[in-house]
C-alpha positions as CSV (number, residue, x, y, z in Angstrom):
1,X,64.8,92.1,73.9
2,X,64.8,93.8,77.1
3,X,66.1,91.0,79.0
4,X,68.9,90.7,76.9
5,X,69.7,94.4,77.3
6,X,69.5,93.7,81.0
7,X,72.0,90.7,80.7
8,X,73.8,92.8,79.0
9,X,74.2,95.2,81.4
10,X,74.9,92.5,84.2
11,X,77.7,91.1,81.9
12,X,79.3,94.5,81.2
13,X,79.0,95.2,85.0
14,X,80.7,92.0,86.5
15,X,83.7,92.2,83.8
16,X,84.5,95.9,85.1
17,X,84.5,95.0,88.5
18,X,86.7,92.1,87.5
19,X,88.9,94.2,85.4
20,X,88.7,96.2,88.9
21,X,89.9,93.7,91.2
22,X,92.8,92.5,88.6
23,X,94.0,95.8,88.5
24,X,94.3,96.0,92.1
25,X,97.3,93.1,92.3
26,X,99.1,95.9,89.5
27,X,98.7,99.0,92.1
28,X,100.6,96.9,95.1
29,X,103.6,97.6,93.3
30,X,102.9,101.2,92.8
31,X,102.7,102.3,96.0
32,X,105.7,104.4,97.2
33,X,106.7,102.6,100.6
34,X,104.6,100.6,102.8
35,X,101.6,100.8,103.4
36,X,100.4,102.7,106.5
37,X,98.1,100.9,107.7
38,X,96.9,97.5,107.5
39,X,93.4,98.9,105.5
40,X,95.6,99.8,103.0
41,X,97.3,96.9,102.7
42,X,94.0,94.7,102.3
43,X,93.0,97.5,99.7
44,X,95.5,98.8,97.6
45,X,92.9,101.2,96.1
46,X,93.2,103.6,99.2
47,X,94.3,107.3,98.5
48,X,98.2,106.6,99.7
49,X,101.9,107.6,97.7
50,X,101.9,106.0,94.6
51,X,104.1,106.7,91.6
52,X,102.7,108.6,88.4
53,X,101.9,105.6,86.5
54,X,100.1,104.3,89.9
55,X,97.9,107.1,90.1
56,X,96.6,107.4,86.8
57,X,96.4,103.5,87.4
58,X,94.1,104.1,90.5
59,X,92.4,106.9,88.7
60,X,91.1,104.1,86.1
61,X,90.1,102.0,88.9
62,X,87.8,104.4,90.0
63,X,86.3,104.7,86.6
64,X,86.1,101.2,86.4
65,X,84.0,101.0,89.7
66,X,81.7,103.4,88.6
67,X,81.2,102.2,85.5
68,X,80.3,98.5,87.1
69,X,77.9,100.2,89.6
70,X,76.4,101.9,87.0
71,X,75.7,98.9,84.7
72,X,75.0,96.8,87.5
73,X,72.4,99.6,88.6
74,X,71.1,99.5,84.6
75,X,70.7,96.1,84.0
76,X,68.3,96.0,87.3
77,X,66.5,98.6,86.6
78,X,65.6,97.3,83.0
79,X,64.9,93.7,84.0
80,X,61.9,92.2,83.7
81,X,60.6,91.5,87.2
């Protein structure tokens, strides 16, 4: 049972950062102007300008990657070793 809980978690984990990284192709076309500098053009996700739908878009991102950490940190910590 609790390796199933643990694959759960692992599951529940990888599909938030996956929502994560999908997310991230939306927020290019948020951003107000160009990007500064070339980090931010690799990762979107950078504090920047970004319109009001673009940062409450980059505000569920970071709950998103939280959320996968958090999981991900769960699902190891209950797995059978």
């Amino acid at each position: 049972m609790l390796t199933s809980i643990a694959f759960g978690c692992f599951v529940a984990g990888t599909v938030a950062f996956l929502r994560f990284f999908y997310l991230a192709t939306k927020l290019r076309k948020e951003r107000i102007g160009a990007p500064t500098t070339r980090v931010q053009e690799w990762f979107p996700w950078l504090p920047g300008n970004f319109t009001p739908a673009g940062q409450r878009l980059r505000r569920h991102m970071n709950g998103l990657m939280i959320l996968g950490w958090v999981f991900l940190i769960a699902g190891l910590a209950i797995s059978p070793r």
